[in-house]
DRENDO-1510 file (C-alpha; in Angstrom, 1 decimal, always signed):
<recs>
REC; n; res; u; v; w
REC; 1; UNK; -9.3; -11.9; +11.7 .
REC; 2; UNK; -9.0; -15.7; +11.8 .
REC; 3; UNK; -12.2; -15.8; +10.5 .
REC; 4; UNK; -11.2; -13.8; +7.3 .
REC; 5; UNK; -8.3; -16.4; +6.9 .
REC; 6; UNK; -9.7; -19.2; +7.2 .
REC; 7; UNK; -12.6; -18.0; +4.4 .
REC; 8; UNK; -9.8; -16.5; +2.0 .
REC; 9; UNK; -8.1; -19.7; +2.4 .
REC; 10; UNK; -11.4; -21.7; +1.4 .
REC; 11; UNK; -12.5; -19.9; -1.2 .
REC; 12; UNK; -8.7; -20.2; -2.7 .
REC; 13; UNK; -9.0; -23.6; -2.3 .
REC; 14; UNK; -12.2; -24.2; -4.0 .
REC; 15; UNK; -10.5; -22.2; -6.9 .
REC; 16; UNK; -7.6; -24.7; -7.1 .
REC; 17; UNK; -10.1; -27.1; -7.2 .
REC; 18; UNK; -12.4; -26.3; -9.7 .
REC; 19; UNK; -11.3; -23.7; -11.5 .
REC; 20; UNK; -14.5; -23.1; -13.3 .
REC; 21; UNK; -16.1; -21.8; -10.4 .
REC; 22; UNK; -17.8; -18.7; -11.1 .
REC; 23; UNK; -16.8; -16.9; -7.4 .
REC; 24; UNK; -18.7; -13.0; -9.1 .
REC; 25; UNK; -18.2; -10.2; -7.2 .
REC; 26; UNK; -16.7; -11.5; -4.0 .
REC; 27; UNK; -13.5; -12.9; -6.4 .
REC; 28; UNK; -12.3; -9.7; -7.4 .
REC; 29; UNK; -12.8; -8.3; -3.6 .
REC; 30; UNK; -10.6; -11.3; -3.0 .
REC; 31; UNK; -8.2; -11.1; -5.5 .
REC; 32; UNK; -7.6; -7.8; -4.8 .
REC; 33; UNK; -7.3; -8.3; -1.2 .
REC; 34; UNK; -4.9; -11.0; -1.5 .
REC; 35; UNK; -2.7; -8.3; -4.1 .
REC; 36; UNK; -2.5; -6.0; -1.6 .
REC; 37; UNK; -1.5; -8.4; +1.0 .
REC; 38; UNK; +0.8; -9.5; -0.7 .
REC; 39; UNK; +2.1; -6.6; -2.5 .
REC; 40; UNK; +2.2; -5.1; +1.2 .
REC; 41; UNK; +4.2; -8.0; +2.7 .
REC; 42; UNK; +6.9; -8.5; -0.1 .
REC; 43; UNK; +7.3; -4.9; -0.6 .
REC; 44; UNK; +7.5; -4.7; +3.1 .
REC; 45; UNK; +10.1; -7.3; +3.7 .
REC; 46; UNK; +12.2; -6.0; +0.7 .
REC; 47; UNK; +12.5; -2.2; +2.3 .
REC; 48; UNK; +13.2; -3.7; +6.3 .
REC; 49; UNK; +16.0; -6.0; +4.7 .
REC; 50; UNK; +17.2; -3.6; +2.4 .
REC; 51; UNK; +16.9; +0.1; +4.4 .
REC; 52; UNK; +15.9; -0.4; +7.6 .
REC; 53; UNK; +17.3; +2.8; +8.9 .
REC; 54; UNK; +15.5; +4.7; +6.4 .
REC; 55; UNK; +12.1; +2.5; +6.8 .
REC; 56; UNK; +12.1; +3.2; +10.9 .
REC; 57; UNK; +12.8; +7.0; +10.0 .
REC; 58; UNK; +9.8; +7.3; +7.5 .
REC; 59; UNK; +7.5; +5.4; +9.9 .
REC; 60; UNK; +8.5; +7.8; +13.1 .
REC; 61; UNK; +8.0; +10.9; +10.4 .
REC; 62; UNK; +4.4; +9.4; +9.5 .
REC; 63; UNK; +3.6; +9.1; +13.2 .
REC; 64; UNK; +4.8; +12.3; +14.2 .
REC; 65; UNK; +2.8; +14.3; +11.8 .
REC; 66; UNK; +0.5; +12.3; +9.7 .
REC; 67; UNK; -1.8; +15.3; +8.8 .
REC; 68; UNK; +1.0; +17.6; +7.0 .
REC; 69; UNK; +2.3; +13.8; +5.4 .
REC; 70; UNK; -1.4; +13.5; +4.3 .
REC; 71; UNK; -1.9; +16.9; +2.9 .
REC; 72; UNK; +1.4; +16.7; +1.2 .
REC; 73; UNK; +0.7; +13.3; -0.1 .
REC; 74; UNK; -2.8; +14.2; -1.5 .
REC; 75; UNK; -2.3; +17.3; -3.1 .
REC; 76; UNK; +1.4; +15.4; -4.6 .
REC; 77; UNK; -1.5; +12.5; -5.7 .
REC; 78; UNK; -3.1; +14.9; -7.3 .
REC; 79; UNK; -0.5; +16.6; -9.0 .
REC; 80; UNK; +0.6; +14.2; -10.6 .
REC; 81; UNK; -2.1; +12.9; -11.7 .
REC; 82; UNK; -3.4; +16.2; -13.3 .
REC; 83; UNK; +0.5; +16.1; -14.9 .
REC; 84; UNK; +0.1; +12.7; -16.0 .
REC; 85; UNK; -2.9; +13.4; -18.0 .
REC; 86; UNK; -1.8; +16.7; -19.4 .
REC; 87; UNK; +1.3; +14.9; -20.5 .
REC; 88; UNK; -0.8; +12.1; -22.3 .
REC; 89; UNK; -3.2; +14.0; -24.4 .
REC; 90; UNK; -0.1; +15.9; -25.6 .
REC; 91; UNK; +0.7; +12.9; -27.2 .
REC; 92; UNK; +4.3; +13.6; -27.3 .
REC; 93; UNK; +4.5; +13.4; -23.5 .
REC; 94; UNK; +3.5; +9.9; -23.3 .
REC; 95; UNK; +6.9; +9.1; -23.4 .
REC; 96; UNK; +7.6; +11.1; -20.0 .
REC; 97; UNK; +4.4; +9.8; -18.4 .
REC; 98; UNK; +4.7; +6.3; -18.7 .
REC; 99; UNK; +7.9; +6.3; -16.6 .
REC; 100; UNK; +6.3; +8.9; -14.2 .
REC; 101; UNK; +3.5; +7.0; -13.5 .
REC; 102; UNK; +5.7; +4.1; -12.9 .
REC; 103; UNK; +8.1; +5.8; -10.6 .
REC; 104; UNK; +4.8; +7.3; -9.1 .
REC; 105; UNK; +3.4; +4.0; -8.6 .
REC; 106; UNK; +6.9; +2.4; -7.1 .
REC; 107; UNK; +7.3; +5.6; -4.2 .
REC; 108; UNK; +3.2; +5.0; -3.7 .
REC; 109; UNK; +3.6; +1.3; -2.7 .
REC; 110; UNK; +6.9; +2.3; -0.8 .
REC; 111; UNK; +4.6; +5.2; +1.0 .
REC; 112; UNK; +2.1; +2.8; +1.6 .
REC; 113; UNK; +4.3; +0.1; +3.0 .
REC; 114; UNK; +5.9; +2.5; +5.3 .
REC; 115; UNK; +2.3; +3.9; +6.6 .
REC; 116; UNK; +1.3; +0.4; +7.0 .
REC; 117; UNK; +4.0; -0.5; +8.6 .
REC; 118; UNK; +4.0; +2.6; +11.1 .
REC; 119; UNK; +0.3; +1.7; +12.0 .
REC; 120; UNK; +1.4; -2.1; +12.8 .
REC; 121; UNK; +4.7; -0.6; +14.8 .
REC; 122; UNK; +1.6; +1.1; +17.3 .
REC; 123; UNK; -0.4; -2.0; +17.5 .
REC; 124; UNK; +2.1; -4.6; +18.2 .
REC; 125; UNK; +5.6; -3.1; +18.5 .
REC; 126; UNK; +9.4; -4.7; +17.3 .
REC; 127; UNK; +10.1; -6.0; +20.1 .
REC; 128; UNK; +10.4; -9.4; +18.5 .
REC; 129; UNK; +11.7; -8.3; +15.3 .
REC; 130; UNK; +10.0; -7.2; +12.0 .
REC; 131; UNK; +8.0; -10.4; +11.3 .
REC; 132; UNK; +5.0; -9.6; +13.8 .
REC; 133; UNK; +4.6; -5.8; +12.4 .
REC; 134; UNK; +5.1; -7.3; +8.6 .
REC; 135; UNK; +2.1; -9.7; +9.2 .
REC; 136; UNK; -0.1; -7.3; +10.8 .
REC; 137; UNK; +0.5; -4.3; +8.3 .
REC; 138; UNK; +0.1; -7.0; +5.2 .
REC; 139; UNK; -2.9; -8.1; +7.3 .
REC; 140; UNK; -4.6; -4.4; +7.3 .
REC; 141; UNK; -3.8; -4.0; +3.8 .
REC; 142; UNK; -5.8; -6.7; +3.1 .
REC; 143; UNK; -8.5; -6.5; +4.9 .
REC; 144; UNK; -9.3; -2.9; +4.2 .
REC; 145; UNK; -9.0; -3.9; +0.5 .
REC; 146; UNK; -11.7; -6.3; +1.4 .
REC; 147; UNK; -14.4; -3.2; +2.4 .
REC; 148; UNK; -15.8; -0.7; +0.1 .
REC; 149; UNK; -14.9; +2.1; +2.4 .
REC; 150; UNK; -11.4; +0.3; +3.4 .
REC; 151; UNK; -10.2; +1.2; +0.0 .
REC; 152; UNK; -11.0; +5.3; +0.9 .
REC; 153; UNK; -9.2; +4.6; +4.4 .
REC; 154; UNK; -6.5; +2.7; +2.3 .
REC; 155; UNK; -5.5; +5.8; +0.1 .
REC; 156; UNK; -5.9; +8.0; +3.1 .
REC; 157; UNK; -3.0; +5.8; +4.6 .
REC; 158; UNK; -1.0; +5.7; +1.5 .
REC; 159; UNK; -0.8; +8.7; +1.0 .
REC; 160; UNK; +0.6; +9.8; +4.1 .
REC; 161; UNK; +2.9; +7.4; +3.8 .
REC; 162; UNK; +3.6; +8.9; +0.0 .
REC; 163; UNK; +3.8; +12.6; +1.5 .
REC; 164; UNK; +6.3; +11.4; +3.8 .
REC; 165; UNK; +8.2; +9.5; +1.3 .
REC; 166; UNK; +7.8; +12.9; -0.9 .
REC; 167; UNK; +8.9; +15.2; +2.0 .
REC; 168; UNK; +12.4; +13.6; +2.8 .
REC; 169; UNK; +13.4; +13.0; -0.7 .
REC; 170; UNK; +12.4; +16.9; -1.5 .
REC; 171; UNK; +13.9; +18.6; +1.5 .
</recs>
């Protein structure tokens, strides 16, 4: 994990540099690692200062059934997504699907976050507080952004977290 760091950290650096540099393939691998870190962290920080009651609740529902979160989160996914579509060749219903797919898009990163964070809470606990479990949940959003099968794990996670998310605001 160090190792990963340490690279990111070069490879940002020899962007600041020379911005010129042509980094291919591996920049937008990067780039998008460094989103989701990041998106993951802030997001993260925002929900444990903001609702921590609700954030611990979501986490102990992921954990304590992720498959039902997961099937509810996938087949929600895809829902919407059908929804979304149906609503934009309509034309008409653009109007209602740009706002859905941004409300879809703010309870997916909150999902995510949450699943994320859940998986972190296992690995290294809160016994110190939420800065430890922040790190490491940023930290495997990240790095799984950084794989091409990480980003099939990463919606896999997400969207139990989503289903979750889904589940207690629909019950």
């Amino acid at each position: 994990m160090i190792e990963l760091v340490h690279s990111v950290m070069a490879e940002l650096l020899v962007v600041q540099v020379d911005p010129g540099v042509d980094i291919g393939t591996t920049g937008g691998l990067v780039g998008s690692a460094i989103g989701s870190f990041l998106t993951t962290l802030v997001v993260g920080a925002i929900m444990v200062a903001v609702a921590p009651e609700y954030t611990e609740r979501m986490m102990a529902d992921v954990l304590e059934d992720p498959v039902n979160a997961f099937v509810y989160g996938i087949l929600s996914l895809i829902g919407l997504f059908v929804l979304t579509l149906l609503l934009v060749i309509t034309i008409v219903g653009i109007i209602v699907a740009i706002p859905l797919a941004i409300v879809a898009y703010l309870v997916g990163a909150i999902g995510s976050v949450i699943a994320y964070l859940a998986i972190a809470d296992r690995l290294v606990g809160r016994e110190d507080g939420w800065l430890k479990p922040l790190l490491v949940a940023a930290g495997l959003s990240g790095a799984l952004a950084l794989t091409g099968i990480g980003g099939l794990l990463s919606l896999c996670i997400a969207a139990a977290g989503f289903g979750a998310v889904l589940r207690d605001y629909l019950d």
